[in-house]
C-alpha positions, 0 to 999 in steps of 0.5 A: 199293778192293781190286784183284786178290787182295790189294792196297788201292788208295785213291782218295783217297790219305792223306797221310803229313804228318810222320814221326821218325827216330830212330837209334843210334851204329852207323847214326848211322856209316853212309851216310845219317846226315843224314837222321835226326832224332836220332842216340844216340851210345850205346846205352844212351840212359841208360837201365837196360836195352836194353829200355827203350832201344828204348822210348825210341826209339819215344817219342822217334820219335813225338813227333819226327812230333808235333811235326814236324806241328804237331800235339798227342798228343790229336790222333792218333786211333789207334796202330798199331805193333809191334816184335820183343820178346816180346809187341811190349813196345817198342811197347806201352810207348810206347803207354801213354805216348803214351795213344791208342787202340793196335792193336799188330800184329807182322809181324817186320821187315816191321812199318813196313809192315804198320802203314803200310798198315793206317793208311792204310787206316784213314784210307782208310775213314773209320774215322779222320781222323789215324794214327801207324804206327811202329816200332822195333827194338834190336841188344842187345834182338833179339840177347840174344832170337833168337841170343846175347846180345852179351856171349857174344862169340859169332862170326857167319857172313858170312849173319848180319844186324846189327839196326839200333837206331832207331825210325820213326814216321809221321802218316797223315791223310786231308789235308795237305801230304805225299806220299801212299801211293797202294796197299798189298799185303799178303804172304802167309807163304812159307816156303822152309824155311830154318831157320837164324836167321843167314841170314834174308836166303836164308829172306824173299827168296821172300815179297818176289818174292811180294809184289812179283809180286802188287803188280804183277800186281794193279795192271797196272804194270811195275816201271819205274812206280815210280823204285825198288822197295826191299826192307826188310832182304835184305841182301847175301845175300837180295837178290841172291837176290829179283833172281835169283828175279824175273828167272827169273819174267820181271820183271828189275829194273835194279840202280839200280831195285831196291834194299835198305835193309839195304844202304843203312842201313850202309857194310857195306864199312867197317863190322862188320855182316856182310851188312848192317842188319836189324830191324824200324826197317831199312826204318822209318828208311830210307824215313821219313828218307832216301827221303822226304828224298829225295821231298821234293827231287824225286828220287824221284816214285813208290817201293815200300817192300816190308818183309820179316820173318821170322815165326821165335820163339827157341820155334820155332827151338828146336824145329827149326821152318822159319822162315815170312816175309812181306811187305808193300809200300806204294806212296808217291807224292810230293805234286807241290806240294811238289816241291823242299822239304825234308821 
């Protein structure tokens, strides 16, 4: 199963049979609010507290993938998921609610990732027949933890990331209608030394051209296998710095190849997010909405997700720490019977 140094090949690909999107008043704005399940039209969701908001929208996530599989909560036989609240709070919660047995893991905003691959693995290995992997991330909730809480009013650079305000579940399971995840490369930490929490898209571009080499080096494929390679949340200054970067190490990338979801997710011309979407439900509700909508009707055949995450803490960025990145990637092909379909 294991190819090269650090990707998982499944030779019985799972299949990822349902997912739910679930998004805020913001992305609800931009380009690709039709391929969301639900949209917030406030952040609050009723609720008390922005905590408890994201929880919400991982509850609601979930049981959107539930649902859309025809399936019941008992049936999920493991919860893997995280989110970027001190001690994975969002999704911790919305486990206890969820009440399957729950592995919680934090890779910052490479999480849809990272809990994708590890449900598939499980479902690869035997170790369990149906997995859910998800998700979430909220704007106030981030902002308020790793920089200045929204009611300082505080101005942000050009570099600085706006958090997206979503949730992205989906349904691993060892059969089904649905497209499959065919590998998984699993990011070492690179750090750049960067230690400014308002350019993280500079600081995680290595560790996505590391993550991308390795998964090319380790399967033997060329970039054009794939019908397009997209980064979780480089946004407007990372990602043209990971292309630079891969075309100087001999892997160029043609730009409708290689693409991003922090500059998919918003308008960034029209809407105030400076450099574009960032946050853990970034690569989570673009590749569970609009890029699996988009296999389901045929467009896209093969795609690598790589999600990229900044393992900074407001402890270590106060203590003058560089921040260290990661990413994972998961390669998804389409089910070719269900080419055509709506998802």
């Amino acid at each position: 199963m294991r190819s090269g140094e650090r990707t998982w090949l499944f030779p019985a690909p799972p299949v990822i049979v349902a997912t739910g999107t679930v998004v805020g008043p913001d992305e609800g704005e931009g380009p690709l609010a039709s391929d969301y399940d639900l949209v917030h039209p406030d952040m609050e969701l009723q609720q008390p507290s922005w905590e408890k908001a994201e929880r919400l929208l991982l509850e609601q996530a979930s049981d959107i993938a539930v649902s859309k599989a025809g399936l019941k909560k008992e049936q999920i036989q493991f919860y893997v998921g995280g989110d970027l609240l001190n001690q994975i709070i969002s999704s911790t919660f919305a486990a206890r609610s969820f009440g399957a047995p729950y592995i919680g893991v934090f890779g910052a905003c490479s999480t849809s990732m990272e809990s994708l691959a590890l449900a598939s693995l499980m479902v690869a290995s035997g170790a369990a027949d149906t997995v859910m992997a998800g998700t979430s991330s909220h704007n106030c909730t981030v902002e308020k933890q790793f920089r200045y809480p929204t009611e300082y009013g505080s101005q942000k650079p050009p570099t600085a990331q706006y958090t997206v305000t979503g949730a992205g579940a989906a349904i691993v399971a060892k059969a089904g209608s649905g497209p499959r995840v065919t590998a998984a490369t699993i990011g070492k930490v690179v750090d750049l030394g960067i230690k400014d929490p308002f350019n993280m898209g500079a600081a995680m571009a290595p560790a996505a051209v590391d993550t991308i080499q390795a998964h090319l080096q380790d399967t033997g494929r060329e970039p054009g296998y794939y019908d397009l390679i997209v980064t979780g949340d480089l946004a407007g200054v990372g990602h043209p710095i990971a292309a630079e970067i891969l075309e100087r190490n001999g892997v160029p990338m043609e730009q409708t190849l290689f693409r991003d979801c922090g500059l998919m997710v918003y308008d960034v011309a029209k809407q105030k997010v400076q450099a574009g979407g960032s946050g853990c439900a970034c690569s989570a509700v673009v590749a569970y909405g609009h890029l699996l909508k988009r296999m389901a009707k045929g467009e896209l055949k093969r795609i690598l997700v790589v999600a990229t995450g900044a393992l900074l803490s407001p402890l270590s960025y106060q203590q003058g720490e560089t921040i260290p990145c990661v990413a994972h990637a998961v390669a998804i092909e389409a089910d070719a019977s269900l080419e055509g379909k709506e998802a």
